[in-house]
C-alpha positions in Angstrom: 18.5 -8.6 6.4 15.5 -6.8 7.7 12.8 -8.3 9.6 9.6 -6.0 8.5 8.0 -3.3 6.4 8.2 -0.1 6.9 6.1 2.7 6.6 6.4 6.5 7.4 6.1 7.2 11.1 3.6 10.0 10.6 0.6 7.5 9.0 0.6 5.9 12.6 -2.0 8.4 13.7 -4.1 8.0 10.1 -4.3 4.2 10.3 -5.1 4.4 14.1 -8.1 7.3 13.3 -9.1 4.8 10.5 -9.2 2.2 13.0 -11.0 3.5 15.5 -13.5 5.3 13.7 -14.2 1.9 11.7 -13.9 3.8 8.2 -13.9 0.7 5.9 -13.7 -1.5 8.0 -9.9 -1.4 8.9 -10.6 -2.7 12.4 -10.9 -6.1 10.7 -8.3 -6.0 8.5 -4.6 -6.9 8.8 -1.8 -4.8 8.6 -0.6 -6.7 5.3 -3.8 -5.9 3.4 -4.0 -2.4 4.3 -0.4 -2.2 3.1 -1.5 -3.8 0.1 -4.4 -1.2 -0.5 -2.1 1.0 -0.1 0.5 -0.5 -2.6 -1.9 -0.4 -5.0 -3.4 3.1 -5.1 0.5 4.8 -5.2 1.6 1.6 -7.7 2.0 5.1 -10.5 3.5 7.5 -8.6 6.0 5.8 -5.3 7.7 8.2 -3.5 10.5 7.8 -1.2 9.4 8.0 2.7 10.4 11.7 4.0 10.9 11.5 7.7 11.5 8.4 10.0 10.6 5.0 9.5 8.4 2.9 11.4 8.0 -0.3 11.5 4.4 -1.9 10.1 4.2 -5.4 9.8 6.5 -8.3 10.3 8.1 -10.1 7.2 7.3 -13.5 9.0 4.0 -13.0 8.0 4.3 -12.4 4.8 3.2 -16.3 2.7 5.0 -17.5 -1.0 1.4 -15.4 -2.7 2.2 -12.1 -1.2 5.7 -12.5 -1.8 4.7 -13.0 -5.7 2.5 -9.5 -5.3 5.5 -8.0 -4.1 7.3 -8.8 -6.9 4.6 -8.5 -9.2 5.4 -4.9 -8.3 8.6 -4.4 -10.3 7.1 -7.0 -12.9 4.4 -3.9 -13.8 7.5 -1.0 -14.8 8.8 -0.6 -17.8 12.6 -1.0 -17.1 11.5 -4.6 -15.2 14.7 -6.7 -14.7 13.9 -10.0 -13.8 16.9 -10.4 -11.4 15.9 -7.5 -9.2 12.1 -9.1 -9.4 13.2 -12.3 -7.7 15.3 -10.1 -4.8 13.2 -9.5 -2.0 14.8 -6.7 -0.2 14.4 -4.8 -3.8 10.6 -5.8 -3.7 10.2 -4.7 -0.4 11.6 -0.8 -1.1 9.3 -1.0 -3.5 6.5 -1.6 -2.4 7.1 0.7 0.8 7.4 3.6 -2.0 3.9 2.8 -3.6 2.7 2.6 0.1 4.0 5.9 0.6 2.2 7.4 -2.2 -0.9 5.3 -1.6 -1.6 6.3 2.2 -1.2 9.8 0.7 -3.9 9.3 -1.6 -5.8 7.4 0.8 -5.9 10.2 3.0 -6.5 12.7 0.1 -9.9 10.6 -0.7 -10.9 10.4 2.9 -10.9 14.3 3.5 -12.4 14.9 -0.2 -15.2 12.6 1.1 -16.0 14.6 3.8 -17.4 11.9 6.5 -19.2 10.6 3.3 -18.2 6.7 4.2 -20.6 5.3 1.0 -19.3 7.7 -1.1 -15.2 7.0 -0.4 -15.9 3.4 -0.8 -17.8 3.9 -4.5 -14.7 5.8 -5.4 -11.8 3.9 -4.1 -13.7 0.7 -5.3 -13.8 3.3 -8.9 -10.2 3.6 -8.9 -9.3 0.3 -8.0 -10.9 -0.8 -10.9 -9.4 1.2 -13.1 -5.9 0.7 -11.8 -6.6 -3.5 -12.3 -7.6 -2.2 -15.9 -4.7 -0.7 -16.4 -1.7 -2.9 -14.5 -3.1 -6.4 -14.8 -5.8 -7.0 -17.7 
């Protein structure tokens, strides 16, 4: 049974940059929200890692509620099976995929925002609007 979550060994550098130049804030936040940002913008498209696997955040951190957003993953697809919503270790791949995609796009929007911090945060705050629209309402 695994211990953590994993997320593609090349992002290291991108959340550390993101860190340290204090885009968003991401010095203040923990390691399970920015995963969870990150779940969210690549909830559409997840896409397997490519490369190695490194290690992000440990599962004993995870509480009961974030538990229920990882399965609220699976709950959102269209082939949901309720057994495979309740298995964790099924949650977990998951939500590693949608991470995946998400610190892709997160990147994506950083560079198309060209050091522009006011204008990333109008359109991630945009899109995550539009993605609770769409997956939750």
């Amino acid at each position: 049974m695994r211990d953590r979550i994993y997320i593609n060994f090349n992002h290291r550098s991108f959340l550390k940059y993101m860190d340290e130049q204090n885009i968003l804030g991401f010095h203040l936040v923990n390691k399970k929200d920015i995963f969870l940002l990150a779940v969210a913008l690549g909830l559409k498209e997840p896409k397997d890692i490519a490369g190695k696997k490194d290690g992000y955040f440990l599962l004993k951190d995870v509480k009961s509620s974030d538990r229920a957003y990882f399965a609220s993953i699976l709950l959102g697809k269209k082939d949901r099976d309720v057994d495979k919503c309740s298995n964790d270790e099924i949650n977990y791949d998951e939500s590693e995929r949608c991470a995946e995609a998400g610190f892709n796009i997160l990147k994506k929007k950083i560079d198309d925002a060209n050091g522009n911090e006011e204008l990333l945060l109008k359109r991630l705050m945009s899109d995550l609007d539009l993605l609770y629209e769409a997956n939750i309402k």
